[in-house]
C-alpha positions as CSV (number, residue, x, y, z in Angstrom):
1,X,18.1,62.6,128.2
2,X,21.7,63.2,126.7
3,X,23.8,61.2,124.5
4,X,27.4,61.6,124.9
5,X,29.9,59.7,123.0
6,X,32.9,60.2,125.2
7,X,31.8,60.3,128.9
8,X,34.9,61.1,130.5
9,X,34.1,61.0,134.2
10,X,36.8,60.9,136.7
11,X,37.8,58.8,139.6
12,X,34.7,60.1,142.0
13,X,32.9,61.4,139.7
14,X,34.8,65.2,139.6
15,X,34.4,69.0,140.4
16,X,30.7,68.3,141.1
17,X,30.3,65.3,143.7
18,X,33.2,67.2,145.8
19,X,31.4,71.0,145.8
20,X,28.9,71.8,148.2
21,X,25.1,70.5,147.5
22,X,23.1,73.2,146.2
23,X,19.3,73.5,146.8
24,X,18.7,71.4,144.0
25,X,18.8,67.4,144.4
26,X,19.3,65.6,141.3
27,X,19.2,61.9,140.5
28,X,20.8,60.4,137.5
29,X,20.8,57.3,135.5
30,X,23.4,56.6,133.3
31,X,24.3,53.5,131.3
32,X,27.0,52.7,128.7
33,X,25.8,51.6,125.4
34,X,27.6,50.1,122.7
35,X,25.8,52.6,120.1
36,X,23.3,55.8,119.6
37,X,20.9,53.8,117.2
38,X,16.9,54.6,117.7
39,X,16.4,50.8,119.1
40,X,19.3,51.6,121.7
41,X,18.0,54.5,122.8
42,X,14.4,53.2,122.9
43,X,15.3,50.8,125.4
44,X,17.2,52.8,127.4
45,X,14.0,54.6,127.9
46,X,12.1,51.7,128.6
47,X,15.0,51.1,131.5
48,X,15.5,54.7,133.0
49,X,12.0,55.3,134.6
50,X,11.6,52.1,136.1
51,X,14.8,52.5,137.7
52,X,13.7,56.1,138.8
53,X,10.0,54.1,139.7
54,X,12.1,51.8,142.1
55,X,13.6,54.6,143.7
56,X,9.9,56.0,144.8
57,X,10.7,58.7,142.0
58,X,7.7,59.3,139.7
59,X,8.9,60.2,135.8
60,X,6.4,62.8,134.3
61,X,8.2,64.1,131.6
62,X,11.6,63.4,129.4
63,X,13.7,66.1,128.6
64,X,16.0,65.9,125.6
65,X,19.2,68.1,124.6
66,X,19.2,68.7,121.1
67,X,16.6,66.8,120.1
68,X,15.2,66.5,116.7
69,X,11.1,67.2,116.6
């Protein structure tokens, strides 16, 4: 999981949708939020792995940047 608090994504999503696909398949879930509070990003949790569930894609772990332990 990252937070950003500018996502600045261009029209088709940039450099990396338009290179050639590596051996590595990745699947994202992003969401604007109006905030970075604890109860916003709480639910967002709650949100992202049944979206990845629905997608036949089985969440074992979350990784965090930056996180504070």
């Amino acid at each position: 999981m990252d937070i950003k608090r500018l996502g600045r994504i261009p029209a088709g999503g940039g450099w990396r949708m338009s290179t050639p696909p590596s051996t590595t398949t990745r699947l994202a879930y992003p969401e604007v939020l109006p905030d970075e509070k604890d109860h916003t990003s709480a639910a967002f949790l709650h949100r992202a792995p049944a979206w990845f569930t629905a997608d036949d894609v089985r969440v074992g772990r979350v990784h965090t940047a930056n996180a504070m332990v």
